[in-house]
N, C-alpha and C positions, 0 to 999 in steps of 0.2 A: 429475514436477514439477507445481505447482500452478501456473497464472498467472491472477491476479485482476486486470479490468482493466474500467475502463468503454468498451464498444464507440467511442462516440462521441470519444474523447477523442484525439486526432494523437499521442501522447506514446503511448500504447497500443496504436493502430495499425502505431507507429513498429518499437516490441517485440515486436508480435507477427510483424511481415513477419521478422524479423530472426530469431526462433524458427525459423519456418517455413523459410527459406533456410537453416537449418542441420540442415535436419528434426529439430527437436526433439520427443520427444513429452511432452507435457502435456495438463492435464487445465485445460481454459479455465472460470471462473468470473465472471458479471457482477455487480460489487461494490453494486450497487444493487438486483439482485432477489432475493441471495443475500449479506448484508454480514456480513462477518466477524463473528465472537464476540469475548468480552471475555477468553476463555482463548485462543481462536486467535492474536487479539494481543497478551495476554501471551507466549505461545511464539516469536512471531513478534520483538517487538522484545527478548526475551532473545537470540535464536540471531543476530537481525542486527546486535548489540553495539550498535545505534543508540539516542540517547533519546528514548522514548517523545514528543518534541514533533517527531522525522522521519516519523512516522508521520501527523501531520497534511498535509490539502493545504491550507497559504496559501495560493496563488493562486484558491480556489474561493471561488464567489460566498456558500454559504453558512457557510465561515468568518468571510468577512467580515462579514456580515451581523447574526452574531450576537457581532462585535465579539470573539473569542477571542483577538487579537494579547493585548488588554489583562486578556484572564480567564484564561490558562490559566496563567499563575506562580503563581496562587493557589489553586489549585484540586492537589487531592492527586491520585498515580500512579491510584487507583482511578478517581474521576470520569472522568479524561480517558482510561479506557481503557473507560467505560459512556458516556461521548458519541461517541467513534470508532466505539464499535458499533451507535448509536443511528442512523444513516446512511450509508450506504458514500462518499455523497458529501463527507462529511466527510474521509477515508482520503489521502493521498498513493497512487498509484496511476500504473504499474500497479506489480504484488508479485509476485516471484518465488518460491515455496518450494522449495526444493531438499531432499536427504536432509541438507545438512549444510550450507545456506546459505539467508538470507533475504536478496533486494534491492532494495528499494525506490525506485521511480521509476527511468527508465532510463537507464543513463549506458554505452553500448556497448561499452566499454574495460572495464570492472567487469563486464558479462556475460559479456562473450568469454574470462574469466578461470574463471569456474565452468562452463562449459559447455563 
């Protein structure tokens, strides 16, 4: 499994202790010095049935900042899948890849289910 995740982040920390108590083995990637591709997340929000606007983090300061609540309905699947790769801190996070599941952000009950 892949787990992409910002070290610093409690939400990630959270997932990764939870990994680890389950000895899971994966391969850890920090989404900021290594941030995803724009085909990675194409594959990525195909296989997690999600729409490509779960893949963003609201709650981050540089969502906000550059005002995307009110920009990303207008802007086409391409754009916003060349700005999520344009910074990993952009990203909802952490991401699970699996052989046959994507999960985005950690919800315990939803992991413990693929794992």
């Amino acid at each position: 499994m892949l787990f992409v995740e910002y070290p610093k982040c409690s939400t990630c920390q959270r997932a990764k202790k939870f990994l680890d108590e389950r000895s899971s083995s994966y391969e850890d990637r920090h989404i900021k010095e290594m941030r995803p591709t724009v085909e990675e997340l194409r594959i990525w929000q195909k296989e997690s049935g999600l729409p490509l606007k779960k893949f963003f983090n609201t709650s981050g300061q540089l969502y906000k900042s550059m005002g995307l609540k009110d920009k990303l309905p207008q802007m086409s699947e391409e754009e916003q899948l060349e700005l999520l790769a344009s910074d990993g801190m952009l990203v909802k996070r952490p991401i699970l890849v699996g052989d046959d599941f994507v999960l985005v952000g950690f919800r315990e009950n939803e992991w413990s289910e693929h794992l």
